[in-house]
C-alpha positions as CSV (number, residue, x, y, z in Angstrom):
1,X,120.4,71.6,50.6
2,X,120.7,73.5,54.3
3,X,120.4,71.5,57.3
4,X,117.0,73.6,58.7
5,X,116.7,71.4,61.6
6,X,120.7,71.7,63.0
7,X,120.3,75.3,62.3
8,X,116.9,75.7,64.1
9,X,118.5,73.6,67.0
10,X,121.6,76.0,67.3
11,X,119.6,78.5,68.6
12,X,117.0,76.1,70.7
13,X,119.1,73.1,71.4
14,X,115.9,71.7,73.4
15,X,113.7,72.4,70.1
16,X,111.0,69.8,69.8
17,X,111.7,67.6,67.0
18,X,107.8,66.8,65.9
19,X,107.1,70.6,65.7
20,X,110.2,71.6,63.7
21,X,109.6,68.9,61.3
22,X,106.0,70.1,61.1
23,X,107.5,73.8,60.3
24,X,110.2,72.4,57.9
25,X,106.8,70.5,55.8
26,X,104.5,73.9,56.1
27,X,107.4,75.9,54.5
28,X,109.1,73.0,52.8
29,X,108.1,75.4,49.4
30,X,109.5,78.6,50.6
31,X,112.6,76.8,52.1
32,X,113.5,75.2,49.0
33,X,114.2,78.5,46.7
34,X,117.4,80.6,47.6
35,X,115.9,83.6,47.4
36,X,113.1,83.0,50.2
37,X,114.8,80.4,52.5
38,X,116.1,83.3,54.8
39,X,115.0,86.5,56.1
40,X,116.5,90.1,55.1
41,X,116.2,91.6,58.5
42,X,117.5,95.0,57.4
43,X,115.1,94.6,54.7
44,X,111.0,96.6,56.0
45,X,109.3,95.0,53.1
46,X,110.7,91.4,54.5
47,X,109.8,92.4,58.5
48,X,106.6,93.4,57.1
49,X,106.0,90.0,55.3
50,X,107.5,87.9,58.8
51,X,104.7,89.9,60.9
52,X,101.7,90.2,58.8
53,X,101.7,86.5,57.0
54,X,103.7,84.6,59.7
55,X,102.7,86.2,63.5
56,X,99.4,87.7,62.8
57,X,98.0,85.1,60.3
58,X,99.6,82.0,60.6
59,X,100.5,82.7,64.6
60,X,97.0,85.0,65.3
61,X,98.6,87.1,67.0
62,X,97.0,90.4,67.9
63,X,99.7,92.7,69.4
64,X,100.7,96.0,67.9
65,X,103.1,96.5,64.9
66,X,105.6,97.5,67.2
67,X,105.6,94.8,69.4
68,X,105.6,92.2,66.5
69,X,108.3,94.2,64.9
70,X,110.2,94.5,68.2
71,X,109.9,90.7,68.5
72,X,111.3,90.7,65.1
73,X,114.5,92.3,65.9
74,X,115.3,90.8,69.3
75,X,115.2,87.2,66.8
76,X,117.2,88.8,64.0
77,X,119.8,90.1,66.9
78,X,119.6,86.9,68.6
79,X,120.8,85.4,65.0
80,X,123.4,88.1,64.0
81,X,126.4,85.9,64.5
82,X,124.9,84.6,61.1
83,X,125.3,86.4,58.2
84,X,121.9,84.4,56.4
85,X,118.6,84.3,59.1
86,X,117.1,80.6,58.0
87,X,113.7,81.5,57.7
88,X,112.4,78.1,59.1
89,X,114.9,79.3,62.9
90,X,113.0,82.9,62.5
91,X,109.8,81.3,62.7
92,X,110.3,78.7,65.1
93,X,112.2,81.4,67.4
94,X,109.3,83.2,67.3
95,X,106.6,81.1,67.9
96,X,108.7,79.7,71.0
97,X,108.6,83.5,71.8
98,X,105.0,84.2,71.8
99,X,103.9,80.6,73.4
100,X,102.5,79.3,69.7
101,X,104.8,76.3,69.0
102,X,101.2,74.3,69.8
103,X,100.4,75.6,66.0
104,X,102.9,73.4,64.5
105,X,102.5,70.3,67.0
């Protein structure tokens, strides 16, 4: 089993703990299968799936496609030293990004 927590505070060293244990219980399903436990981020189907289900449903957020998808990428190139993008760091990098880490506090 992956360490979600040490990776998540790689890239946010100053991550709150209560809030990523709160994201590593909402996706505690997703994170437990290989295949879904990390983002393709050369994959559209999988960008598609991180914007419309994570940012604009479970985040709310109402900015364009191309400024969610934008987000996207400046997270997947913030990550590219690692060859697998832990879904559970995507989504936290995120919602630090756009303000929303309240959602998971």
């Amino acid at each position: 089993m992956a360490d979600w927590a040490a990776d998540i505070k790689k890239y946010a060293p100053d991550a709150d703990d209560a809030v990523v244990a709160n994201i590593l219980k909402t996706y505690r399903l997703v994170l437990s299968k290989q295949d879904s436990a990390y983002v393709a981020m050369s994959d559209a189907t999988e960008v598609a799936t991180v914007r419309e289900r994570f940012l604009k449903k479970k985040l709310g957020l109402t900015e364009d496609d191309a400024t969610l998808d934008a987000a996207i990428a400046e997270v997947g190139k913030r990550m590219k030293a690692d060859r697998t993008k832990s879904r559970a760091t995507v989504y936290y990098l995120l919602a630090e990004k756009f303000g929303k880490l309240d959602v998971f506090a």
